[in-house]
N, CA, C, O and CB atoms as a CASP TS submission, in Angstrom:
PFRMAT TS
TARGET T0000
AUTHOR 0000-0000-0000
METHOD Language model
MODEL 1
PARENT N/A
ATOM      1  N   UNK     1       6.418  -8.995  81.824  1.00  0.00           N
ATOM      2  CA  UNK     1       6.791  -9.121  80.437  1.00  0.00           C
ATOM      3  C   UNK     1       5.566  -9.605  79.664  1.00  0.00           C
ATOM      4  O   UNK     1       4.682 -10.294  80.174  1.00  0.00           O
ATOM      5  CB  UNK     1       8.001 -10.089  80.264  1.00  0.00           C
ATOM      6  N   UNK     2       5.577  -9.284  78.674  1.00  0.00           N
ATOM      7  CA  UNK     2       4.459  -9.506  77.747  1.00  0.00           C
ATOM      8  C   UNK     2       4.506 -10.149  76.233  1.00  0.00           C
ATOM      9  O   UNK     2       5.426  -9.837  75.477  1.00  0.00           O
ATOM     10  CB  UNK     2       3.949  -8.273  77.614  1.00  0.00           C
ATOM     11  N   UNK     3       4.031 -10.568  76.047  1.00  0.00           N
ATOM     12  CA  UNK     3       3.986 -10.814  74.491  1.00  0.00           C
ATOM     13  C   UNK     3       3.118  -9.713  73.250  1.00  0.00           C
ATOM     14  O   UNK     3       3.217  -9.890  72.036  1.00  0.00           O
ATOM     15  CB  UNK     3       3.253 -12.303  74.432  1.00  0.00           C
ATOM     16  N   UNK     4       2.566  -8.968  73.681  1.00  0.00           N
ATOM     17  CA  UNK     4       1.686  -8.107  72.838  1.00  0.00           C
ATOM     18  C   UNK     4       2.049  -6.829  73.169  1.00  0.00           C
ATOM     19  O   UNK     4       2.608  -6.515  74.221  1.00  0.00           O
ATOM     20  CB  UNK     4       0.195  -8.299  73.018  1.00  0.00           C
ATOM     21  N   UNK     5       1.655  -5.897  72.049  1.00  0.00           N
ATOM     22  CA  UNK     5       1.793  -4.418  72.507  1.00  0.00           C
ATOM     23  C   UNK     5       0.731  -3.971  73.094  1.00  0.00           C
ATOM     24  O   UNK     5       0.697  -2.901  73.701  1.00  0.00           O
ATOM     25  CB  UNK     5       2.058  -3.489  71.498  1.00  0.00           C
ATOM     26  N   UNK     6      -0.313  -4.825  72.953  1.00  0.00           N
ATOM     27  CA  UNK     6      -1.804  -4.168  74.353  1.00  0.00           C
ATOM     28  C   UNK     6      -1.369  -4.768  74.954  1.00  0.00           C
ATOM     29  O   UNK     6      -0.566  -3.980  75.454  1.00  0.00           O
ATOM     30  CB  UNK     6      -3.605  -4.348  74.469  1.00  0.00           C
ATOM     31  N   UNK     7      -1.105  -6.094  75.629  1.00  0.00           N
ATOM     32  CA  UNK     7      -0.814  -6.379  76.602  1.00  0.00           C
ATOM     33  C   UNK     7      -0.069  -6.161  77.509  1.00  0.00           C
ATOM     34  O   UNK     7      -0.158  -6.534  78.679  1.00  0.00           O
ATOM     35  CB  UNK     7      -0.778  -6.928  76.504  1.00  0.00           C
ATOM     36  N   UNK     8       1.081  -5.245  76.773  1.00  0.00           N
ATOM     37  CA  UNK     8       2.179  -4.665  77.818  1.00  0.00           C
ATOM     38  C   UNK     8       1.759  -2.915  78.000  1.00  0.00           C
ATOM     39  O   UNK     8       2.200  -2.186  78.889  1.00  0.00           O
ATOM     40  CB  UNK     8       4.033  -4.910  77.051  1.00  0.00           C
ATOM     41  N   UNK     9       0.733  -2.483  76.828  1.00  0.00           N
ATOM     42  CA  UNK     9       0.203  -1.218  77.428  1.00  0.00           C
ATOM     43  C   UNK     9      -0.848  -1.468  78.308  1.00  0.00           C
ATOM     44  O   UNK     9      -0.504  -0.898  79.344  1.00  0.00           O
ATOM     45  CB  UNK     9      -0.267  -0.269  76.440  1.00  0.00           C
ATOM     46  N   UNK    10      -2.064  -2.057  78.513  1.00  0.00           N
ATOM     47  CA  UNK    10      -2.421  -2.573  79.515  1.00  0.00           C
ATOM     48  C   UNK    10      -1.829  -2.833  81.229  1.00  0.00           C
ATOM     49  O   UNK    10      -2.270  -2.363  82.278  1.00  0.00           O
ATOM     50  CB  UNK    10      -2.581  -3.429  78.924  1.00  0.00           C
ATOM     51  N   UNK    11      -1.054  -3.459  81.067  1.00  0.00           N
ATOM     52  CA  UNK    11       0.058  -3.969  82.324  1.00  0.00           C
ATOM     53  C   UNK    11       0.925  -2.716  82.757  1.00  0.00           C
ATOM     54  O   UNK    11       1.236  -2.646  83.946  1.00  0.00           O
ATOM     55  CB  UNK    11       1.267  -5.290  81.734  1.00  0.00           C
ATOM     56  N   UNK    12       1.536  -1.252  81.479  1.00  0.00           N
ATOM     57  CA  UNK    12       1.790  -0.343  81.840  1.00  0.00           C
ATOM     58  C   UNK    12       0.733   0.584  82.599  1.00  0.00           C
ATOM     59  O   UNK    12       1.170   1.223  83.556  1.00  0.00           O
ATOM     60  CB  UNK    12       2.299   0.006  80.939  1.00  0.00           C
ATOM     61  N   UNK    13      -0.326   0.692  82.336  1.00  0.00           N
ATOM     62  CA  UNK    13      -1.639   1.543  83.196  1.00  0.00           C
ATOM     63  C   UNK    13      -1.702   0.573  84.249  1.00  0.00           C
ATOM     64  O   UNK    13      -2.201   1.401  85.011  1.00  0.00           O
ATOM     65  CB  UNK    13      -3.360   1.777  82.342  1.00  0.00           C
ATOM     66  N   UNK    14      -1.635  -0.433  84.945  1.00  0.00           N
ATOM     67  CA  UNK    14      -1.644  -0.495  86.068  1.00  0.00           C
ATOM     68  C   UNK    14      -0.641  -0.393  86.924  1.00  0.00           C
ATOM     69  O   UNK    14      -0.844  -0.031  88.083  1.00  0.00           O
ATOM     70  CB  UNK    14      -2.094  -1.247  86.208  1.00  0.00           C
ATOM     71  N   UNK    15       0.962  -0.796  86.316  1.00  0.00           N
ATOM     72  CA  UNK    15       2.007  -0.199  86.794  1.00  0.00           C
ATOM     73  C   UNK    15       2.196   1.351  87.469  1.00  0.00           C
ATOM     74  O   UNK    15       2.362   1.783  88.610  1.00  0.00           O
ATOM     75  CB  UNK    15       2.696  -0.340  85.824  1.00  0.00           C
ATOM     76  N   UNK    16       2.067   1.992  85.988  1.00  0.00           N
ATOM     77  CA  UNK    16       1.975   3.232  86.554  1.00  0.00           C
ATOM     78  C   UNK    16       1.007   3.882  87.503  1.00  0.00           C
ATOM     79  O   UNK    16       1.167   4.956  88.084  1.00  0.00           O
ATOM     80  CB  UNK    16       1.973   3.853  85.698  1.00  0.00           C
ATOM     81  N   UNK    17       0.019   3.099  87.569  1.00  0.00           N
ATOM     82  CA  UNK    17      -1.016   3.463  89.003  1.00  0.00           C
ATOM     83  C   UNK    17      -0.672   3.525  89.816  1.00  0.00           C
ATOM     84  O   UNK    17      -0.935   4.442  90.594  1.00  0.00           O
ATOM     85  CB  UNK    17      -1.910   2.860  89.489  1.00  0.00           C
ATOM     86  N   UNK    18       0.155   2.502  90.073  1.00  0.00           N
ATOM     87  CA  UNK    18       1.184   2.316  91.566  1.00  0.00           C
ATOM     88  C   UNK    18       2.281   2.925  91.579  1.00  0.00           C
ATOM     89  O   UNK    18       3.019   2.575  92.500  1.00  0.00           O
ATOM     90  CB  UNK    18       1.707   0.936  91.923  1.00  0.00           C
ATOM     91  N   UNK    19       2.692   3.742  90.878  1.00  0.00           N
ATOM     92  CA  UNK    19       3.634   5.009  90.601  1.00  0.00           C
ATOM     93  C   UNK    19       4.887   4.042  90.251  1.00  0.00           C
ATOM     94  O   UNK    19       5.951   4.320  90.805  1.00  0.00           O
ATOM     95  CB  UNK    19       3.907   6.262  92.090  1.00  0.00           C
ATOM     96  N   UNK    20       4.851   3.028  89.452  1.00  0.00           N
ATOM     97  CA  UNK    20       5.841   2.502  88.881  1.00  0.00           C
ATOM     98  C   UNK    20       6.611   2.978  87.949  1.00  0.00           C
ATOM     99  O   UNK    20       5.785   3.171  87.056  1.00  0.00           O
ATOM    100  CB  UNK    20       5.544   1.665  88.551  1.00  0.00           C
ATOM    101  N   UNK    21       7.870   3.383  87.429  1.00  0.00           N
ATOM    102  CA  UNK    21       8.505   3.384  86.503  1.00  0.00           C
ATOM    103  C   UNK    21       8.400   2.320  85.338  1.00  0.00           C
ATOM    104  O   UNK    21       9.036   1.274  85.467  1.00  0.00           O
ATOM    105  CB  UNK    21       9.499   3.472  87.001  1.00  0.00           C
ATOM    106  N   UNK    22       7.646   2.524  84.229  1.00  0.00           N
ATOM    107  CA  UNK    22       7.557   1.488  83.344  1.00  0.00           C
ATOM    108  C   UNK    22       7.959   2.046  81.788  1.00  0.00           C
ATOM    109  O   UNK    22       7.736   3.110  81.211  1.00  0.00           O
ATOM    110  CB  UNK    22       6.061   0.885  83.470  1.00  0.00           C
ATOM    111  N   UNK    23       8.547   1.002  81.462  1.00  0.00           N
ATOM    112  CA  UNK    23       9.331   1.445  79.826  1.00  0.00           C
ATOM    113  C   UNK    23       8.886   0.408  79.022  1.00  0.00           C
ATOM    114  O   UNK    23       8.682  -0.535  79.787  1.00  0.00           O
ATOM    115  CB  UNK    23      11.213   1.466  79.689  1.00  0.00           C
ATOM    116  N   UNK    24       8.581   0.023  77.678  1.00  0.00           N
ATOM    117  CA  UNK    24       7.941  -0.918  77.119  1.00  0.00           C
ATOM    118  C   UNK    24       8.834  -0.289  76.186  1.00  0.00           C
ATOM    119  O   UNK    24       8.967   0.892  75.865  1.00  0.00           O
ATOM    120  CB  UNK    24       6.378  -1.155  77.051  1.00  0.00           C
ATOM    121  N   UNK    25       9.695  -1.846  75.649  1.00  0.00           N
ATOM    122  CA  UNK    25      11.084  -2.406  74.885  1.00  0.00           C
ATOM    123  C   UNK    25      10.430  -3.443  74.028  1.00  0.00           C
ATOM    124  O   UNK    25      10.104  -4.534  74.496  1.00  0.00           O
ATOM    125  CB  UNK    25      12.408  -3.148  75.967  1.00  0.00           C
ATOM    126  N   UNK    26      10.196  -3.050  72.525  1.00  0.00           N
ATOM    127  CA  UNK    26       9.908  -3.920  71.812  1.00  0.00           C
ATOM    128  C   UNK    26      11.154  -4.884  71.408  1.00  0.00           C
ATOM    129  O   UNK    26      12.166  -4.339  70.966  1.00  0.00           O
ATOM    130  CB  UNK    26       9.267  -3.308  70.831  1.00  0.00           C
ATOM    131  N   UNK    27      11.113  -6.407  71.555  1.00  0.00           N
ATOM    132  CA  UNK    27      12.591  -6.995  71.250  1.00  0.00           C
ATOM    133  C   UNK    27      11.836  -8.433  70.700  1.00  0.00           C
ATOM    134  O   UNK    27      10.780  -8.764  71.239  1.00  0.00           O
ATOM    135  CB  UNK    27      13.906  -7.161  72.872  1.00  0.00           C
ATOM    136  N   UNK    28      12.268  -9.054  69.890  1.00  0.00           N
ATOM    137  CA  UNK    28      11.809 -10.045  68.891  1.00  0.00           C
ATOM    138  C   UNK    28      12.026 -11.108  70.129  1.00  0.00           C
ATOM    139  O   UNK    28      12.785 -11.007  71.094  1.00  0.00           O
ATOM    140  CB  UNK    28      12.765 -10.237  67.244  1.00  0.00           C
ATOM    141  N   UNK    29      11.053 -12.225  69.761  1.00  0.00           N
ATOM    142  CA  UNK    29      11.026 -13.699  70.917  1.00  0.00           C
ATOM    143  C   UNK    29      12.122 -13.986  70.230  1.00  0.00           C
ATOM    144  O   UNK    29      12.482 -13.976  69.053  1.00  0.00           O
ATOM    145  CB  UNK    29       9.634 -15.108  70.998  1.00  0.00           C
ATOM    146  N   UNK    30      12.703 -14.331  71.612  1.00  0.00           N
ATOM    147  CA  UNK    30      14.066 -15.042  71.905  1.00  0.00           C
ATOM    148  C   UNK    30      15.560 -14.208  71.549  1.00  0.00           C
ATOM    149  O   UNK    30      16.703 -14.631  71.382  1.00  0.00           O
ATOM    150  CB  UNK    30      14.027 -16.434  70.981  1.00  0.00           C
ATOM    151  N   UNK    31      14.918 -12.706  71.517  1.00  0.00           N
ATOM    152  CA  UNK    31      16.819 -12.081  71.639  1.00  0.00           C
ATOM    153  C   UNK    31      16.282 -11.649  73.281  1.00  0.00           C
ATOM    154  O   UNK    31      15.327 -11.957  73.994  1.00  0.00           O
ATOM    155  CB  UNK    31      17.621 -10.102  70.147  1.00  0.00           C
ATOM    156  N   UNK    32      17.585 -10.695  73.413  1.00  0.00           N
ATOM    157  CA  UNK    32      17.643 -10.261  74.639  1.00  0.00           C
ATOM    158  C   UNK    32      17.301  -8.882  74.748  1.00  0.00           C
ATOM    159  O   UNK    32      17.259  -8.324  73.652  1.00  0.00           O
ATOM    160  CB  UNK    32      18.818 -10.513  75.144  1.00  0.00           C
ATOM    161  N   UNK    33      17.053  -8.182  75.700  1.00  0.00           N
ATOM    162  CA  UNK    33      16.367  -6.635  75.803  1.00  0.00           C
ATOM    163  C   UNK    33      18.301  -5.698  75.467  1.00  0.00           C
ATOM    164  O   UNK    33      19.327  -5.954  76.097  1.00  0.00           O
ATOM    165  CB  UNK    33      15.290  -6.246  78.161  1.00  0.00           C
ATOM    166  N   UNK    34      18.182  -4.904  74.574  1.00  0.00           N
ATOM    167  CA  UNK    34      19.849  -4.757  73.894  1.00  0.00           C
ATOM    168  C   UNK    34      20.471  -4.163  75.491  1.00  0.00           C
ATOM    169  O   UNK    34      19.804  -3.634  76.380  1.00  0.00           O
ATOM    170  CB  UNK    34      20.089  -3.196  72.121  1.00  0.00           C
ATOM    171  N   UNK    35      21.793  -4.426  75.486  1.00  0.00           N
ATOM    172  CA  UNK    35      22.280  -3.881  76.665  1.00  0.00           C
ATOM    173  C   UNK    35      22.486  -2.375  76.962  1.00  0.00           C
ATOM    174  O   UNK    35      22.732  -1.896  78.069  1.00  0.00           O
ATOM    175  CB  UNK    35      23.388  -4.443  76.812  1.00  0.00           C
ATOM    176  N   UNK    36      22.306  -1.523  75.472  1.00  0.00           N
ATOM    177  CA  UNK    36      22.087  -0.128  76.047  1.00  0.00           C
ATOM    178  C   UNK    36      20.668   0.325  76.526  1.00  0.00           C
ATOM    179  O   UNK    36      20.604   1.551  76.616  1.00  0.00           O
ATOM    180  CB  UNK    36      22.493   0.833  75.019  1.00  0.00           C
ATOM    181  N   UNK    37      20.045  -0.027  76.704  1.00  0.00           N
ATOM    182  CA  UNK    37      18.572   0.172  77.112  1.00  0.00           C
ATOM    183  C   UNK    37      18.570  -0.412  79.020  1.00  0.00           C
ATOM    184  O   UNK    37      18.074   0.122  80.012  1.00  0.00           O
ATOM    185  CB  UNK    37      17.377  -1.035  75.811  1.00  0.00           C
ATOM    186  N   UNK    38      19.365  -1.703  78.850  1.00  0.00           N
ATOM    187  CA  UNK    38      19.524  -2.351  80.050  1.00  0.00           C
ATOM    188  C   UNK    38      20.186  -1.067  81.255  1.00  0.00           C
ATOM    189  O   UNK    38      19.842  -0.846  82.416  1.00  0.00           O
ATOM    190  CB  UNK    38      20.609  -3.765  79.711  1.00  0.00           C
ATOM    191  N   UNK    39      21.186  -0.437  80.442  1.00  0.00           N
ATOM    192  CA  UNK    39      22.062   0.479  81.136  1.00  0.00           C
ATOM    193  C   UNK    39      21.546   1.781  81.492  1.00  0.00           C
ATOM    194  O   UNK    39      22.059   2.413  82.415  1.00  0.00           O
ATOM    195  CB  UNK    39      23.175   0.686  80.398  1.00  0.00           C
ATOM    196  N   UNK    40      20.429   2.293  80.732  1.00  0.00           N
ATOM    197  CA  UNK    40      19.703   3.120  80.564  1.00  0.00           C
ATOM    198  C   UNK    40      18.524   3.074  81.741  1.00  0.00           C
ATOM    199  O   UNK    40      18.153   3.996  82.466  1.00  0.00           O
ATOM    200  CB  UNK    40      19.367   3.001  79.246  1.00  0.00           C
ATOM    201  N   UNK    41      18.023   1.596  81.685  1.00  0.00           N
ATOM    202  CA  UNK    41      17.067   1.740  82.480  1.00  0.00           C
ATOM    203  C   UNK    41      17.122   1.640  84.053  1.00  0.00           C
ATOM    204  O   UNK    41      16.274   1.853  84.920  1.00  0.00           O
ATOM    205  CB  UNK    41      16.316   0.972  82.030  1.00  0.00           C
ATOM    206  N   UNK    42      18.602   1.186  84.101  1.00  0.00           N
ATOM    207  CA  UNK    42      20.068   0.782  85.524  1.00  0.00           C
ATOM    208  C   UNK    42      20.243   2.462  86.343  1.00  0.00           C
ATOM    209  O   UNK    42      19.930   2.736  87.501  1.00  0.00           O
ATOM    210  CB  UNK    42      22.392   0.199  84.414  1.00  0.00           C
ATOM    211  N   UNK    43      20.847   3.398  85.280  1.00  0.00           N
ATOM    212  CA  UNK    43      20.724   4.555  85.348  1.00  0.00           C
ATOM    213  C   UNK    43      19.838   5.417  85.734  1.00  0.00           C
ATOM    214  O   UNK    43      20.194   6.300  86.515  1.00  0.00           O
ATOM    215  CB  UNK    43      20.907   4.753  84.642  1.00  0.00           C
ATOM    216  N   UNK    44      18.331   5.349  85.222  1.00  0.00           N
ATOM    217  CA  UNK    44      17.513   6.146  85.975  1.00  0.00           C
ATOM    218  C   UNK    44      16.830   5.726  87.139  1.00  0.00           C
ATOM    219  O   UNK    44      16.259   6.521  87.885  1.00  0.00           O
ATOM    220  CB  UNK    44      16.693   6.570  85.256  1.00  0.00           C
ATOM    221  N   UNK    45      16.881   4.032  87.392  1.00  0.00           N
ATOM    222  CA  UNK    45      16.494   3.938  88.726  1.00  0.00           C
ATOM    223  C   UNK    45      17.448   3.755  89.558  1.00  0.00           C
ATOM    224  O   UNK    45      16.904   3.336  90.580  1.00  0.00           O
ATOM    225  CB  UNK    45      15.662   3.055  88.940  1.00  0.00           C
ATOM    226  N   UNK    46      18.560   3.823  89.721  1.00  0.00           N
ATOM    227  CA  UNK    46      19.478   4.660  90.545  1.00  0.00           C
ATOM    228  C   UNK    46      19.571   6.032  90.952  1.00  0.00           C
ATOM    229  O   UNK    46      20.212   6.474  91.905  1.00  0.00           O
ATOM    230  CB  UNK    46      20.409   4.566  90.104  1.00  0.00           C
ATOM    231  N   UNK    47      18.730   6.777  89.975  1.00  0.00           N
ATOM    232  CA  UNK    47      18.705   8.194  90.028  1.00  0.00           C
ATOM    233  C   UNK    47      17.466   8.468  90.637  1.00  0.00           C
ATOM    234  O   UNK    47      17.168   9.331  91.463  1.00  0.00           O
ATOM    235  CB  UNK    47      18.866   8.880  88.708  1.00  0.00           C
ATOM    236  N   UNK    48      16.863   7.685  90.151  1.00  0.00           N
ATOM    237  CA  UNK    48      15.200   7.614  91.258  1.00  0.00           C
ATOM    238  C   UNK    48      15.465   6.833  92.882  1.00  0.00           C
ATOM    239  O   UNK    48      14.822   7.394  93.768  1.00  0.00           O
ATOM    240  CB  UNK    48      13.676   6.252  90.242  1.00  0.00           C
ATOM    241  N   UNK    49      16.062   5.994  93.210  1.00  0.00           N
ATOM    242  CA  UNK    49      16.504   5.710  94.380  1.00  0.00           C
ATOM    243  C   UNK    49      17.432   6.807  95.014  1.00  0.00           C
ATOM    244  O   UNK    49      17.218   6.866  96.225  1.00  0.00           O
ATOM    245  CB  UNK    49      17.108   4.486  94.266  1.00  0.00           C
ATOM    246  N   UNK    50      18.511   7.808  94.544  1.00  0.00           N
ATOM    247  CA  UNK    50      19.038   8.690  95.067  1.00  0.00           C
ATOM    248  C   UNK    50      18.163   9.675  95.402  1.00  0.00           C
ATOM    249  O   UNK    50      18.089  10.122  96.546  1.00  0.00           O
ATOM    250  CB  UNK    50      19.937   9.028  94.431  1.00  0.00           C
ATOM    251  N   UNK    51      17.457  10.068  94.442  1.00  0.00           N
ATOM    252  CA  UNK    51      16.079  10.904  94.765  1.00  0.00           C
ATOM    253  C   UNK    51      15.360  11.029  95.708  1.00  0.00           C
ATOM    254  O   UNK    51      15.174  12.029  96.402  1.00  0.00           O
ATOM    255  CB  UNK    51      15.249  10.689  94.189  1.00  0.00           C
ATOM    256  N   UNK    52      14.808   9.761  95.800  1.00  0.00           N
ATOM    257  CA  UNK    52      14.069   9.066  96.833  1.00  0.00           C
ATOM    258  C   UNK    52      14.955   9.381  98.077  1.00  0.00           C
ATOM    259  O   UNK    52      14.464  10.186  98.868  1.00  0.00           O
ATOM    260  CB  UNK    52      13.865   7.432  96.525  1.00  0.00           C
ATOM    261  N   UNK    53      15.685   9.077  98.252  1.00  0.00           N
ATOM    262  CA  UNK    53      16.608   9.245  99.253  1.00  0.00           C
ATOM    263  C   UNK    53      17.161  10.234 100.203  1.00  0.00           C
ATOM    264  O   UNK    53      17.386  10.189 101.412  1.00  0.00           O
ATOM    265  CB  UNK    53      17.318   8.995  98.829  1.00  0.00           C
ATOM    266  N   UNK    54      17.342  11.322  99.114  1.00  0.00           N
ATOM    267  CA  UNK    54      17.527  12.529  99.442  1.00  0.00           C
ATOM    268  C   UNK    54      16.355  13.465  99.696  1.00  0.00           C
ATOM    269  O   UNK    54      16.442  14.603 100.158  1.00  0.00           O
ATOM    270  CB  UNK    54      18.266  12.960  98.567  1.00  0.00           C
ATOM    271  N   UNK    55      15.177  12.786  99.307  1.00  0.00           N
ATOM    272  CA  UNK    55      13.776  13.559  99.870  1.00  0.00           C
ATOM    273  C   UNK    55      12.822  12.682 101.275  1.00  0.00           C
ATOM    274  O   UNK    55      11.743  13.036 101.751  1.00  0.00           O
ATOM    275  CB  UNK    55      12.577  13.638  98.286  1.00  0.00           C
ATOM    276  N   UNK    56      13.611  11.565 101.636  1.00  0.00           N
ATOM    277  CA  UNK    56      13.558  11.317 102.656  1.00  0.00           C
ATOM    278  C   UNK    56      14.113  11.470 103.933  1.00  0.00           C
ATOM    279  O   UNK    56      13.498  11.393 104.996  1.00  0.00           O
ATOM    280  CB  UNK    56      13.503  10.724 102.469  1.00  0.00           C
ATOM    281  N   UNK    57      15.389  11.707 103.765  1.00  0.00           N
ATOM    282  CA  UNK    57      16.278  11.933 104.681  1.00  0.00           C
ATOM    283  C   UNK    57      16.046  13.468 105.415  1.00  0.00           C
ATOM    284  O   UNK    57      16.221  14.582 104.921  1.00  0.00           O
ATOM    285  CB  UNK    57      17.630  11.735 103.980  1.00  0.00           C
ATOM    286  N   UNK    58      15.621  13.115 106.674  1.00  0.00           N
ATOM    287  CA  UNK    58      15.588  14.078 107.529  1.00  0.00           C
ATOM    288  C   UNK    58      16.672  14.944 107.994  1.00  0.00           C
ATOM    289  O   UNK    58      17.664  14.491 108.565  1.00  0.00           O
ATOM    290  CB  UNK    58      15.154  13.608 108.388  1.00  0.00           C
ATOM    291  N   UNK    59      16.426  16.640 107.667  1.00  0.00           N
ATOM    292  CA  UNK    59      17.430  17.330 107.896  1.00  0.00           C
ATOM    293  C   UNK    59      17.548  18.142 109.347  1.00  0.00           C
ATOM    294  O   UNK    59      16.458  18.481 109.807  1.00  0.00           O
ATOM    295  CB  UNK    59      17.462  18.115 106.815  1.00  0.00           C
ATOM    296  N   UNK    60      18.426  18.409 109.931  1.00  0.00           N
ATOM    297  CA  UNK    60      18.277  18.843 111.307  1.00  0.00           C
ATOM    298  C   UNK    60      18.319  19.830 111.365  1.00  0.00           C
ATOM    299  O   UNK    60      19.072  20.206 110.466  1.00  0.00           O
ATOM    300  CB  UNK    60      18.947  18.515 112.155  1.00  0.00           C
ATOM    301  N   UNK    61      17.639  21.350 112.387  1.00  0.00           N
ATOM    302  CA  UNK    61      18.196  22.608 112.541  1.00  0.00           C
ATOM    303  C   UNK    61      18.429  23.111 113.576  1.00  0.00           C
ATOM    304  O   UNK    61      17.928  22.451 114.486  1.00  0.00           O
ATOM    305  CB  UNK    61      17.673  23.366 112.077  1.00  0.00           C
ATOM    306  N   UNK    62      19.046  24.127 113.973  1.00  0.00           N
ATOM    307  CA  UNK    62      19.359  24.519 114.882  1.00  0.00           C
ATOM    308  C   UNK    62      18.858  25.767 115.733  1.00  0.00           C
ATOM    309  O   UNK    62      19.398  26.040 116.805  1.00  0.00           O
ATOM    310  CB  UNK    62      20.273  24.487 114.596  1.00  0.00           C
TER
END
């Protein structure tokens, strides 16, 4: 988390180096990140863990 918008684009280029999923949520000090964004961001890394999942999983043949 960051306090600046370079500072959290900064911190995003090294995230994403490491093939991180990163989203940068501008939200005023001291509210909370809004809960549709929360749900949003719940959603696609579930969808990236199923992903993941299903391109790991070894298939058998016969």
């Amino acid at each position: 988390m960051s306090y600046s918008l370079t500072a959290a684009e900064d911190r995003e280029k090294q995230l994403t180096a490491d093939h991180a999923a990163v989203r940068i949520v501008e939200v005023a000090i001291g509210q909370d990140v809004p809960a549709t964004v929360l749900a949003e961001m719940r959603t696609e890394a579930e969808a990236r863990l199923i992903a993941s999942s299903a391109s790991a999983t070894p298939t058998a043949s016969c």
